[in-house]
N, CA, C and O atoms as a Tripos MOL2 file, in Angstrom:
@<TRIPOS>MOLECULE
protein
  224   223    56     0     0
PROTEIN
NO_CHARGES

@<TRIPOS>ATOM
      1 N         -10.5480   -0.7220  -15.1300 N.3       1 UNK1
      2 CA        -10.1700   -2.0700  -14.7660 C.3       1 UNK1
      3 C          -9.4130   -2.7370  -15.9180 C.2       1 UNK1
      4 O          -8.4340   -3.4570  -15.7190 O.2       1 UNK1
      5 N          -9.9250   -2.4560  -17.1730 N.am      2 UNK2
      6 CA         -9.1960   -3.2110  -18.3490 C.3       2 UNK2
      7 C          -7.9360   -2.5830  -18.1900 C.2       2 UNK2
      8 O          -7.0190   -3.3550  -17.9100 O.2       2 UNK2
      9 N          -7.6290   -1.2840  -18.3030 N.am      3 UNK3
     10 CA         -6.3040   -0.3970  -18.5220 C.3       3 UNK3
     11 C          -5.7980   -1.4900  -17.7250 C.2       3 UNK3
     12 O          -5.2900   -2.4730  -18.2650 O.2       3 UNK3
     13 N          -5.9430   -1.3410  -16.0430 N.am      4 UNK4
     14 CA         -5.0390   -2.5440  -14.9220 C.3       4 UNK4
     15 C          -4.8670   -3.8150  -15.1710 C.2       4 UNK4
     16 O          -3.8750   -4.3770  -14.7080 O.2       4 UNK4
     17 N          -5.7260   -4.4600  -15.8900 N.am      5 UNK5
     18 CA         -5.3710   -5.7670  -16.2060 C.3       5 UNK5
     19 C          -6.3760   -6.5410  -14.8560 C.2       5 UNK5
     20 O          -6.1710   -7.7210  -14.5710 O.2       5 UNK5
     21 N          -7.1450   -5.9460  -14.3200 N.am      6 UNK6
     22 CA         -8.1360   -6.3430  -13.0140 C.3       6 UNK6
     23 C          -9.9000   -6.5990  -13.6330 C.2       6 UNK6
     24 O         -10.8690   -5.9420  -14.0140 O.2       6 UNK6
     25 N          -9.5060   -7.8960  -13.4250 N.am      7 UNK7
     26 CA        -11.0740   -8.5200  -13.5840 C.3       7 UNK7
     27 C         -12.3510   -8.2260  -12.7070 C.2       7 UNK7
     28 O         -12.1890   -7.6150  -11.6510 O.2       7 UNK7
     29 N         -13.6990   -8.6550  -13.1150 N.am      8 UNK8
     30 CA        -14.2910   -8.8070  -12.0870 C.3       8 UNK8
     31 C         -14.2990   -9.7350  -11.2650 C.2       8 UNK8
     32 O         -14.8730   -9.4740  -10.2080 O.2       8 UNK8
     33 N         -13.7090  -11.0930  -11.4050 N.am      9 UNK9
     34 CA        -13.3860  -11.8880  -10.4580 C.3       9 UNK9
     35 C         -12.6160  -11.7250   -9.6970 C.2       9 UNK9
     36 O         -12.9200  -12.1380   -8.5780 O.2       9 UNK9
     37 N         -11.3020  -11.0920   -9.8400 N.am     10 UNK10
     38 CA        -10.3950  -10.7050   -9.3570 C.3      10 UNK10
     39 C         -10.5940   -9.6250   -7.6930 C.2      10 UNK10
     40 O         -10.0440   -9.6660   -6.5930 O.2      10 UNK10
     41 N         -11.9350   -8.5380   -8.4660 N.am     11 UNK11
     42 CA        -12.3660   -7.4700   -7.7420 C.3      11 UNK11
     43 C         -13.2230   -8.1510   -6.4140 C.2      11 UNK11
     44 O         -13.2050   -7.7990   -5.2350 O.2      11 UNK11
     45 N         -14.0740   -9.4080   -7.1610 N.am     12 UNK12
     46 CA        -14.9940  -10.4500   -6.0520 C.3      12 UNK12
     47 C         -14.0950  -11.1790   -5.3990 C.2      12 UNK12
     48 O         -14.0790  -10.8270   -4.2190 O.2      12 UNK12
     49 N         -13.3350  -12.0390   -5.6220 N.am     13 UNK13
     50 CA        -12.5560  -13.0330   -5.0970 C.3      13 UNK13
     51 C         -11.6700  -12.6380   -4.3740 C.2      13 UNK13
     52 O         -11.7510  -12.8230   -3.1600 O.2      13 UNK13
     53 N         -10.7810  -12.1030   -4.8420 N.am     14 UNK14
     54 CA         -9.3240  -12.0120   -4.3240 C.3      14 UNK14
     55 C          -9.2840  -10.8740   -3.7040 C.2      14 UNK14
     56 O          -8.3280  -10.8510   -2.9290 O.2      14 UNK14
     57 N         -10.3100   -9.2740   -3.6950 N.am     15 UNK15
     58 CA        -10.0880   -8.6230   -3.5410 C.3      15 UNK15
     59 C         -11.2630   -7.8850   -2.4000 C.2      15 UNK15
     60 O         -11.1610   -6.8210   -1.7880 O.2      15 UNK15
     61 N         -12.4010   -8.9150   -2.3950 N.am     16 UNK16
     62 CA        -13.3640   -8.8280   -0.8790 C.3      16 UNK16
     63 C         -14.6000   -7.9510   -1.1740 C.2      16 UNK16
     64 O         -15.4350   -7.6260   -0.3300 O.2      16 UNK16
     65 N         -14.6150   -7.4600   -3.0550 N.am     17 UNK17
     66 CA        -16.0930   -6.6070   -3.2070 C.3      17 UNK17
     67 C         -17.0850   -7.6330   -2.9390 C.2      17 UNK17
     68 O         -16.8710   -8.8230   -2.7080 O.2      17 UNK17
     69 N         -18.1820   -7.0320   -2.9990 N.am     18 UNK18
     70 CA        -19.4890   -8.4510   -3.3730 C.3      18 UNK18
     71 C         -19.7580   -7.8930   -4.8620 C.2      18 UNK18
     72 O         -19.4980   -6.8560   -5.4730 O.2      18 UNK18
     73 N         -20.4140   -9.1160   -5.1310 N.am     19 UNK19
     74 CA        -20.9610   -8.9640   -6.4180 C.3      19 UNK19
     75 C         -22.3950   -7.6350   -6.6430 C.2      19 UNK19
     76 O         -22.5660   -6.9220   -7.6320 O.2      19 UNK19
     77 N         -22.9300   -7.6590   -5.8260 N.am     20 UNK20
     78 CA        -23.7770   -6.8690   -5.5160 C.3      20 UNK20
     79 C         -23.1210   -4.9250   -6.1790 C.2      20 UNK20
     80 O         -23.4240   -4.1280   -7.0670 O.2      20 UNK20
     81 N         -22.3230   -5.0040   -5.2620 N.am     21 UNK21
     82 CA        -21.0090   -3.5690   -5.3850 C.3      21 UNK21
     83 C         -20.6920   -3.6280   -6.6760 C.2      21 UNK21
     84 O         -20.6570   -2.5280   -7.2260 O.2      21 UNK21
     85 N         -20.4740   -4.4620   -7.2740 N.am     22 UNK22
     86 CA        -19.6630   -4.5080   -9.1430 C.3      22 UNK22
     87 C         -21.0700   -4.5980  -10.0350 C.2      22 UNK22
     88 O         -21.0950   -4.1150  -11.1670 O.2      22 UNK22
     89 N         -21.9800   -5.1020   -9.5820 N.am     23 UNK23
     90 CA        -23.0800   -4.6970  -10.3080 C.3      23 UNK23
     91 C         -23.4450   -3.0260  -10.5200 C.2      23 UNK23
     92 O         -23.6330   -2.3230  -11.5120 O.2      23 UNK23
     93 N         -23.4390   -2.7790   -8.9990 N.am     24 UNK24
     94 CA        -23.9520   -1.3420   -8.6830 C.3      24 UNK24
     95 C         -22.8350   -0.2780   -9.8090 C.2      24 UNK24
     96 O         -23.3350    0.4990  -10.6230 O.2      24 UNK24
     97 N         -21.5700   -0.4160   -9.6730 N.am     25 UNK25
     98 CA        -20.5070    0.3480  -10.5250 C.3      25 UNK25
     99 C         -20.9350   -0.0590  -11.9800 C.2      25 UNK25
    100 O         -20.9160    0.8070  -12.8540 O.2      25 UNK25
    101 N         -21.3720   -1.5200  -12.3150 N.am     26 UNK26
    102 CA        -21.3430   -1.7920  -13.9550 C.3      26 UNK26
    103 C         -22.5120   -0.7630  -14.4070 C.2      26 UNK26
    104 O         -22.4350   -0.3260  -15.5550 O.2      26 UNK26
    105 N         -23.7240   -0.2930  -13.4860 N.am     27 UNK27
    106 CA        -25.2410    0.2510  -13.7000 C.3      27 UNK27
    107 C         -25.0010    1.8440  -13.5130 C.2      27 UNK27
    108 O         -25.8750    2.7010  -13.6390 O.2      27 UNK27
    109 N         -23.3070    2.1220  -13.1050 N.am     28 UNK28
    110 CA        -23.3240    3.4610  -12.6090 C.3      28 UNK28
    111 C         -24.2640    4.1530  -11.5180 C.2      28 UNK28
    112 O         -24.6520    5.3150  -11.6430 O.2      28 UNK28
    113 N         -24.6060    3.3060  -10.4020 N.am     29 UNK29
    114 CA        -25.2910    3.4480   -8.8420 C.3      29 UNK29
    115 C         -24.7320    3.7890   -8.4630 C.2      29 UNK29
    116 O         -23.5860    3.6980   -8.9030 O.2      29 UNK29
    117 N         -25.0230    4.5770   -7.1730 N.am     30 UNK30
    118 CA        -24.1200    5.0440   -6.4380 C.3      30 UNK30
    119 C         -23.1730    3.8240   -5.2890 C.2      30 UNK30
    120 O         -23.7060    2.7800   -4.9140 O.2      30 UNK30
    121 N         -21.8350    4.2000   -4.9030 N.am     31 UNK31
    122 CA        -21.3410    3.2580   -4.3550 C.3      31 UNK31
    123 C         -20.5860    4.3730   -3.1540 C.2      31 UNK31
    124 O         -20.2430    5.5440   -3.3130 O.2      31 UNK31
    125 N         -20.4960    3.5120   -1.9560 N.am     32 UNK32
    126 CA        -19.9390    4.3260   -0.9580 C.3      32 UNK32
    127 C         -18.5100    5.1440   -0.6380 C.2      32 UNK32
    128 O         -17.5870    4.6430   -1.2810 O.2      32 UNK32
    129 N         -18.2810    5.7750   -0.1750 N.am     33 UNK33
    130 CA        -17.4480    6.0820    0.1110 C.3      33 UNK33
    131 C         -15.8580    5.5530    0.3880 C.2      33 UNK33
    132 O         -14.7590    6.0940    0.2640 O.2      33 UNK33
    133 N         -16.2810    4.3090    0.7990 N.am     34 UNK34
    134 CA        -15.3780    3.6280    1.7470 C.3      34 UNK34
    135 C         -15.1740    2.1340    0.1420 C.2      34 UNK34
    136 O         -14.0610    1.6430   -0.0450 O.2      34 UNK34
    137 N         -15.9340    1.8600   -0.4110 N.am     35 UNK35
    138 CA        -15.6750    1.4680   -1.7090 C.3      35 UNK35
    139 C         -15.6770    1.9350   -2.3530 C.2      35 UNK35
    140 O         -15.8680    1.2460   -3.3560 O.2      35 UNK35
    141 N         -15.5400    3.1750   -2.6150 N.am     36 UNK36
    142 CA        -14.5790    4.2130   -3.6910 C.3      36 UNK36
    143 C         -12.9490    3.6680   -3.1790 C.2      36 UNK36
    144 O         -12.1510    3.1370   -3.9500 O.2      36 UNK36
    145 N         -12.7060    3.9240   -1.8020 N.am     37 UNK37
    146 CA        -11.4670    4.0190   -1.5160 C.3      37 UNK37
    147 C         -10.4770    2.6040   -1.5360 C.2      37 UNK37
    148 O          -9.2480    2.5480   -1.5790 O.2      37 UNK37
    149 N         -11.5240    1.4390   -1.4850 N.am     38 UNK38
    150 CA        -10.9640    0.3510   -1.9460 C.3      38 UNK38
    151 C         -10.9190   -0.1830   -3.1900 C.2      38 UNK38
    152 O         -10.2100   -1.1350   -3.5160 O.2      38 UNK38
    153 N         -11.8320    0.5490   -4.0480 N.am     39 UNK39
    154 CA        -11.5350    0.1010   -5.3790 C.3      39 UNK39
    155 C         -10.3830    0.6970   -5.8090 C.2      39 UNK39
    156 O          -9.5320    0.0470   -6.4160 O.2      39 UNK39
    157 N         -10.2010    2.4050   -5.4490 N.am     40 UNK40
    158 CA         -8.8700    2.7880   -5.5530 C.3      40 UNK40
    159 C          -7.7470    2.5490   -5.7950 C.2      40 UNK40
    160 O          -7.0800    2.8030   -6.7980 O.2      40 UNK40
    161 N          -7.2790    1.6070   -4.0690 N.am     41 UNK41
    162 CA         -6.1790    0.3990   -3.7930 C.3      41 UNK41
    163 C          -6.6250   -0.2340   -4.0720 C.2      41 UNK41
    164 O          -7.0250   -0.7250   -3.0160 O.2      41 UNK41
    165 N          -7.2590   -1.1810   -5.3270 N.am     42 UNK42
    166 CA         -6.8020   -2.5160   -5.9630 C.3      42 UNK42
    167 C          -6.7400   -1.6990   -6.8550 C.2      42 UNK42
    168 O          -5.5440   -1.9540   -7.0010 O.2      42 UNK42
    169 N          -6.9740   -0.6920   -7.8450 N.am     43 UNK43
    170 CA         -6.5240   -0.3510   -8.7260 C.3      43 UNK43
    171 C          -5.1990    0.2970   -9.0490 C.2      43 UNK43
    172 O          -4.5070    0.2330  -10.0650 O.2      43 UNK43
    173 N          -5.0370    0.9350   -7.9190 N.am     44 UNK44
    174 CA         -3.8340    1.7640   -7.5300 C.3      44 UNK44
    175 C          -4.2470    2.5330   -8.0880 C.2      44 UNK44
    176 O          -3.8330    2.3410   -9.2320 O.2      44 UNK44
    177 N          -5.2260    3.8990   -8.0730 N.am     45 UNK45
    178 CA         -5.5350    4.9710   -8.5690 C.3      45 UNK45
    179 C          -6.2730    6.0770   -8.2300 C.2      45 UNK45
    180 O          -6.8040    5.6800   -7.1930 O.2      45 UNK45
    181 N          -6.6250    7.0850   -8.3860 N.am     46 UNK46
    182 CA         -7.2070    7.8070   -7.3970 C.3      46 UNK46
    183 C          -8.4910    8.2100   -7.5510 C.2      46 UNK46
    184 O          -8.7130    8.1440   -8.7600 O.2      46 UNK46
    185 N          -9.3700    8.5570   -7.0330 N.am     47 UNK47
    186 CA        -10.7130    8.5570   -7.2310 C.3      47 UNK47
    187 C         -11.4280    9.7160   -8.6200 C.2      47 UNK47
    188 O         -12.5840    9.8470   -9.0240 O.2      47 UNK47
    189 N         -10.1080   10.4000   -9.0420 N.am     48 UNK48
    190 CA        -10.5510   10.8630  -10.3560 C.3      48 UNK48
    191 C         -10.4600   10.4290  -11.3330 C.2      48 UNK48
    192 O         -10.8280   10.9060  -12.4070 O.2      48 UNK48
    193 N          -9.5280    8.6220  -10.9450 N.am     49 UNK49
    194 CA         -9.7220    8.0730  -12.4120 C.3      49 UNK49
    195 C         -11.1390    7.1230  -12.5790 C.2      49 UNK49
    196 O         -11.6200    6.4230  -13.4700 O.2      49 UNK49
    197 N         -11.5030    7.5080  -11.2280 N.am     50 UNK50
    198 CA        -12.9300    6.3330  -11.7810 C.3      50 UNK50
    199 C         -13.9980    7.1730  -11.8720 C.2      50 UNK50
    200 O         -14.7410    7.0040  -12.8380 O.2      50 UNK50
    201 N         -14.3070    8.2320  -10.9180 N.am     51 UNK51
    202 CA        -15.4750    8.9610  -10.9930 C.3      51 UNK51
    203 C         -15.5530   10.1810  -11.9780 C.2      51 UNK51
    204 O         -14.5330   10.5560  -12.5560 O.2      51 UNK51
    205 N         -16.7220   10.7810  -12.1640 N.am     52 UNK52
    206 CA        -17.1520   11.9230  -13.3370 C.3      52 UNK52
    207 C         -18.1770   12.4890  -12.8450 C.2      52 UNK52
    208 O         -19.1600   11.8470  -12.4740 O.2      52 UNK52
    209 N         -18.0700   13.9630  -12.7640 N.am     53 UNK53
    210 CA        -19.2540   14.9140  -11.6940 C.3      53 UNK53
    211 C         -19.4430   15.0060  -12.8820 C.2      53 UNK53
    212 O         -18.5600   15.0050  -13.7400 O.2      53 UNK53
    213 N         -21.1380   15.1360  -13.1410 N.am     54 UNK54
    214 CA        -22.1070   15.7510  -14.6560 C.3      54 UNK54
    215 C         -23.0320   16.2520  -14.1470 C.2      54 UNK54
    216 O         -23.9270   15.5580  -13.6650 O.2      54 UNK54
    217 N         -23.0590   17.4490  -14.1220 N.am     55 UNK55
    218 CA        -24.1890   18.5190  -13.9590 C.3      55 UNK55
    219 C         -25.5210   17.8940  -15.1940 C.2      55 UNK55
    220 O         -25.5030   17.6450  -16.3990 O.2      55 UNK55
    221 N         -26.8110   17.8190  -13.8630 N.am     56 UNK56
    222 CA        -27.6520   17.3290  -14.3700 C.3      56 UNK56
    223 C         -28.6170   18.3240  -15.1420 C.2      56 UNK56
    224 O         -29.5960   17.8890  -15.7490 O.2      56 UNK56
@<TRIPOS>BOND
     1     1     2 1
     2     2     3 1
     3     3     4 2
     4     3     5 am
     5     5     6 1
     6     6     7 1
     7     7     8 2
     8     7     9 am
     9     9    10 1
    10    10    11 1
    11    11    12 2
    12    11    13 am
    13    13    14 1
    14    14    15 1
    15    15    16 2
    16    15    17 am
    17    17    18 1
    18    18    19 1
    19    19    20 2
    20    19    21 am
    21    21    22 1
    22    22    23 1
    23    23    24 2
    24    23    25 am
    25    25    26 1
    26    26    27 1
    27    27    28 2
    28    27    29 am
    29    29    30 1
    30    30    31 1
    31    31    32 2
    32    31    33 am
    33    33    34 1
    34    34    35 1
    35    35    36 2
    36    35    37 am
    37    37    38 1
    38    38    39 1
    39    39    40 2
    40    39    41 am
    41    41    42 1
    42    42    43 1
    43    43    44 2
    44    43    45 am
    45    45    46 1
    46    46    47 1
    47    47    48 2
    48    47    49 am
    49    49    50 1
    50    50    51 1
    51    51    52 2
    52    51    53 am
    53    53    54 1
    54    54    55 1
    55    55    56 2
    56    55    57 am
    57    57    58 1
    58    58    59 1
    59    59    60 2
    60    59    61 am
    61    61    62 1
    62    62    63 1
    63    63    64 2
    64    63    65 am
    65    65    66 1
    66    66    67 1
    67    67    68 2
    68    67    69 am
    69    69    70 1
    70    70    71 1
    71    71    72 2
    72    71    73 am
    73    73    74 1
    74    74    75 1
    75    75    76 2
    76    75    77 am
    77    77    78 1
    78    78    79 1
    79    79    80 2
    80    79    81 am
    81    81    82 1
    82    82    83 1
    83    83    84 2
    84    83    85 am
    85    85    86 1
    86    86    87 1
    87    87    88 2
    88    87    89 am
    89    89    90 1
    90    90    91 1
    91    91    92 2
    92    91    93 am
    93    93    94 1
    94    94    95 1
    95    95    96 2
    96    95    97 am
    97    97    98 1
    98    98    99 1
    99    99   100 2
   100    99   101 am
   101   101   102 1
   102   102   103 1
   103   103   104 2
   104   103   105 am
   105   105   106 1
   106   106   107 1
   107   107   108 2
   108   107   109 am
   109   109   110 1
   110   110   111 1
   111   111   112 2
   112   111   113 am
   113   113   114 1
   114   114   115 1
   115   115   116 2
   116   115   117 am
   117   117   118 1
   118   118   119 1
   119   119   120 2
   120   119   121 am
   121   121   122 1
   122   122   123 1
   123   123   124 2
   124   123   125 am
   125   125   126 1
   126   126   127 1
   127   127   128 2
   128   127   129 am
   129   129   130 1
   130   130   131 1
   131   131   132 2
   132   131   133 am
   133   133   134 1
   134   134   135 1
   135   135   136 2
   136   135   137 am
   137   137   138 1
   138   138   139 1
   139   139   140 2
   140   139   141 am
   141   141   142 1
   142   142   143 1
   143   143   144 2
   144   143   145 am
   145   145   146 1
   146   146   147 1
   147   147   148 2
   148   147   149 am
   149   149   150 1
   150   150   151 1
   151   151   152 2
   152   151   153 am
   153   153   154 1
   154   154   155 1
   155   155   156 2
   156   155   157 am
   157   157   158 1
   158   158   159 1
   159   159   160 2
   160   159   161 am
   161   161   162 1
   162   162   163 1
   163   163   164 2
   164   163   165 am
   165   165   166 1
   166   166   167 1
   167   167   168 2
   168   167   169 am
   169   169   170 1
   170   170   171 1
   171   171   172 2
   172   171   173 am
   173   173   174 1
   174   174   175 1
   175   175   176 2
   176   175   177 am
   177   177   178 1
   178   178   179 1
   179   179   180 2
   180   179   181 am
   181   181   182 1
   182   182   183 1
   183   183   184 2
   184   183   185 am
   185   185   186 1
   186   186   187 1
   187   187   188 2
   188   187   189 am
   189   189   190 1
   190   190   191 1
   191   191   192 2
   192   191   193 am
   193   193   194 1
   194   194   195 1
   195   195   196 2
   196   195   197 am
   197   197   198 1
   198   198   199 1
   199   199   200 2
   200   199   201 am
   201   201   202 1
   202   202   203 1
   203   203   204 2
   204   203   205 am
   205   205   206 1
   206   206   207 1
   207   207   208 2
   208   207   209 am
   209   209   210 1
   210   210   211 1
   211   211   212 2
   212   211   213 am
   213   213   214 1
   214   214   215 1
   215   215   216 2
   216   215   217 am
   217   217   218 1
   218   218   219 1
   219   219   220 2
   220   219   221 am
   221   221   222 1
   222   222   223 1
   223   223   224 2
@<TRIPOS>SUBSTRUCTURE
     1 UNK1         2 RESIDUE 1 A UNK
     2 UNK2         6 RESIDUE 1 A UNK
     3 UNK3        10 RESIDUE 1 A UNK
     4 UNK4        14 RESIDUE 1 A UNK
     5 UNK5        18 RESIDUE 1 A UNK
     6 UNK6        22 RESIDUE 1 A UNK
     7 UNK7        26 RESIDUE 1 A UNK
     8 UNK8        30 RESIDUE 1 A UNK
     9 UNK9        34 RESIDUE 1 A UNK
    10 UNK10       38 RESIDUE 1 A UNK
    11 UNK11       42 RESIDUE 1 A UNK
    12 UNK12       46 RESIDUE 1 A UNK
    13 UNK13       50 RESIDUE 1 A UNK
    14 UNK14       54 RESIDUE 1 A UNK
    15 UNK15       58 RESIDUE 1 A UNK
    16 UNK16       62 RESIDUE 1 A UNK
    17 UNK17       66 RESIDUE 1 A UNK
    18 UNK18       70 RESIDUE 1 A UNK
    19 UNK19       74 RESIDUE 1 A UNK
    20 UNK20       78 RESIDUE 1 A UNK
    21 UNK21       82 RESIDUE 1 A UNK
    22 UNK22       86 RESIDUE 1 A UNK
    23 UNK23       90 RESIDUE 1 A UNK
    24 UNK24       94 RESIDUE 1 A UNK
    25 UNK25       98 RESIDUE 1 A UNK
    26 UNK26      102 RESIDUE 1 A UNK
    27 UNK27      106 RESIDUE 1 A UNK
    28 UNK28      110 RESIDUE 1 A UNK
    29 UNK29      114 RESIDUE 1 A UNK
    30 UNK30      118 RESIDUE 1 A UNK
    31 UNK31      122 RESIDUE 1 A UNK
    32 UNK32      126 RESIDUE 1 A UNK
    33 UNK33      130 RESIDUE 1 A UNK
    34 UNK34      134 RESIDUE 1 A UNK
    35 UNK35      138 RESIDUE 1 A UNK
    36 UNK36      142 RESIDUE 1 A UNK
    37 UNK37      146 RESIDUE 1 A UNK
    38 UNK38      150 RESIDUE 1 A UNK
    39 UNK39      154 RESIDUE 1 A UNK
    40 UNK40      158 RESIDUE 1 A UNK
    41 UNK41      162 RESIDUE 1 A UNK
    42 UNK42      166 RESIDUE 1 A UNK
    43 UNK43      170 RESIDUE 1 A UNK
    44 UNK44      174 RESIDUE 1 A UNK
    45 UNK45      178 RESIDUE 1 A UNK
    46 UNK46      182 RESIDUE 1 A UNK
    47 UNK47      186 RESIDUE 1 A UNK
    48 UNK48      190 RESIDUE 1 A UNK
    49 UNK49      194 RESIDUE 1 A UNK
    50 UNK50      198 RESIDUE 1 A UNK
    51 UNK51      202 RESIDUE 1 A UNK
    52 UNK52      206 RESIDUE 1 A UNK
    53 UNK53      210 RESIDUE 1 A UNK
    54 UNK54      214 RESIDUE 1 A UNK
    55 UNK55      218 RESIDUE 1 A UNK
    56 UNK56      222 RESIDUE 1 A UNK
């Protein structure tokens, strides 16, 4: 989000997450599918720049 210049207000307000969802990403929770794909498009990026598979 910093690289983009995209806030968390930006992500709540203007862009239709709940706060709830940006908590869950700040705690590294799991988040759905379908908000993977919209955080994506507001970021303009693809889901390997946000996520990281780590073998537990």
């Amino acid at each position: 989000m910093k690289d983009r210049g995209v806030t968390k207000y930006a992500l709540i307000y203007k862009m239709g997450f709940s706060a709830y969802t940006i908590t869950n990403l700040k705690r590294n929770k799991s988040i759905t599918m379908n908000t993977l794909e919209k955080l994506c498009k507001a970021l303009q990026c693809t889901p390997n720049d946000i996520i990281e598979f780590k073998e537990l």
